[in-house]
Every structure is written in C-alpha cells, then in structure tokens.
C-alpha positions as CSV (number, residue, x, y, z in Angstrom):
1,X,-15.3,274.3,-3.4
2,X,-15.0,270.3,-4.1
3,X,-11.9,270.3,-1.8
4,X,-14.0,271.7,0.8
5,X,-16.6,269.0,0.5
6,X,-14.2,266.2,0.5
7,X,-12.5,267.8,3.3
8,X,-15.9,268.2,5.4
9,X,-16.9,264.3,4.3
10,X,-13.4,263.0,5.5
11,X,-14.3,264.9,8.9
12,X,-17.7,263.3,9.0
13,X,-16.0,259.8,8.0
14,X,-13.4,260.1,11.1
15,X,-15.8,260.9,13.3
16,X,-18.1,258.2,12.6
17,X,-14.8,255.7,12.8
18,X,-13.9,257.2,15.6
19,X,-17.0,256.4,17.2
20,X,-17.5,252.7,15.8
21,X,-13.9,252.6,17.8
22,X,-15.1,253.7,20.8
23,X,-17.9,251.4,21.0
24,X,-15.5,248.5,20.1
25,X,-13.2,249.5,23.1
26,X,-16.5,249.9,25.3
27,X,-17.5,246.3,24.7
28,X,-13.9,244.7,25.1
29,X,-13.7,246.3,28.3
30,X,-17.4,245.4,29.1
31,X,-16.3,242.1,28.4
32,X,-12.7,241.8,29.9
33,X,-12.0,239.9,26.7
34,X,-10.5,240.5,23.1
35,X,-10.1,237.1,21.7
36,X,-13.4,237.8,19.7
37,X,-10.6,240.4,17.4
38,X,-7.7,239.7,14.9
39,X,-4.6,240.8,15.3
40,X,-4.4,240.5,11.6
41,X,-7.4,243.2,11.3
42,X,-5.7,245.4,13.9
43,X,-2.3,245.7,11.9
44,X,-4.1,246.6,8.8
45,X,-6.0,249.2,10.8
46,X,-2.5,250.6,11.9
47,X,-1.4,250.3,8.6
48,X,-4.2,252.6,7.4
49,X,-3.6,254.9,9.6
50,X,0.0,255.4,8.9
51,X,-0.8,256.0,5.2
52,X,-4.1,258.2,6.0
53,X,-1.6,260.7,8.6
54,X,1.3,261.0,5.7
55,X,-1.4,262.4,3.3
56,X,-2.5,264.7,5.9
57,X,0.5,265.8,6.9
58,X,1.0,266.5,3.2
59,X,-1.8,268.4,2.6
60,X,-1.5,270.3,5.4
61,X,-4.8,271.0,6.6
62,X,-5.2,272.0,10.4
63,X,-8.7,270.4,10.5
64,X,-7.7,267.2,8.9
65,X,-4.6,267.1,11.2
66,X,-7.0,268.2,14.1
67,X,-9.2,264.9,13.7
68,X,-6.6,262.6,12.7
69,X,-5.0,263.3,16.6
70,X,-8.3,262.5,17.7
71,X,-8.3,259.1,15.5
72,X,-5.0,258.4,16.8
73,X,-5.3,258.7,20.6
74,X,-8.7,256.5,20.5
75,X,-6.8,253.8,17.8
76,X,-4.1,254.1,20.6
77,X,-6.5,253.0,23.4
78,X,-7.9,250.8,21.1
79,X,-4.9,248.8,20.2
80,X,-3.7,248.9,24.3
81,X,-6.6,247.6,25.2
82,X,-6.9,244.4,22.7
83,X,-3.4,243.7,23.6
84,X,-3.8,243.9,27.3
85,X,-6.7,241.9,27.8
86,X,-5.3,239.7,24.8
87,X,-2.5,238.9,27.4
88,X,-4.2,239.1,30.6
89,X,-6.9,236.5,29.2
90,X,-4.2,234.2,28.3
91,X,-2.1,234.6,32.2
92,X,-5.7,233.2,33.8
C-alpha cells in the first residue's frame, strides 16, 4: 500500500513538473529569448533526469516509465528550445 502512494505522489509530482516545464517553454518562445535561463540549472536538470530514469527503469513500473517519457519529450523541447534561441539571440 505505501509503495502505491509513493508511486501515485511521484505521478502527481511529474505532472506538476511537467507542467511548470511547459509554461517555461511557453514564455521563451513568447519571448523569442532564453538569456533570462542558466545553462548551469539546465545541466543539473539533465542530470536529474538521468538519475530519476535509471531508478525507474529499475523498479520497473509501467506507470512510472509511462510519465517519465512524457517528462522526457517535454525536457527535450525544453532544452532545444533554450539552446536555439540561446544561439539565434546571439547571431542578431
């Protein structure tokens, strides 16, 4: 039953970080601009995430693993789109 819980609050706890994501992508785009964000955050972010998919991977939970893609692919867009307009700020 715990193990159920925790698995159900690490749900919740992705889905709320992957929304506080989303709305970080939505204003860099919004503003064409992602000077306002360190690199330095964003690798330990990546970091994270690498650790956070091993356990899940290890614990083998198809829920877990389920969400965790869904993290990834927005942390994906998240990381293209700081770099791109990182780059593309810096061409202008």
């Amino acid at each position: 039953m715990f193990e159920l819980i925790i698995n159900y609050w690490t749900v919740i706890s992705y889905i709320l970080f992957t929304f506080d994501i989303i709305m970080q992508i939505v204003q860099v785009y919004k503003r064409k601009s992602s000077l306002d964000i360190s690199i330095k955050w964003l690798i330990i972010r990546v970091v994270a995430w690498f650790l956070i998919i091993s356990k899940f991977f290890l614990v083998w939970d198809i829920y877990l693993i389920f969400w965790q893609a869904i993290f990834m692919t927005v942390l994906a867009i998240y990381i293209f789109i700081v770099i791109y307009y990182r780059f593309s700020w810096k061409k202008t």
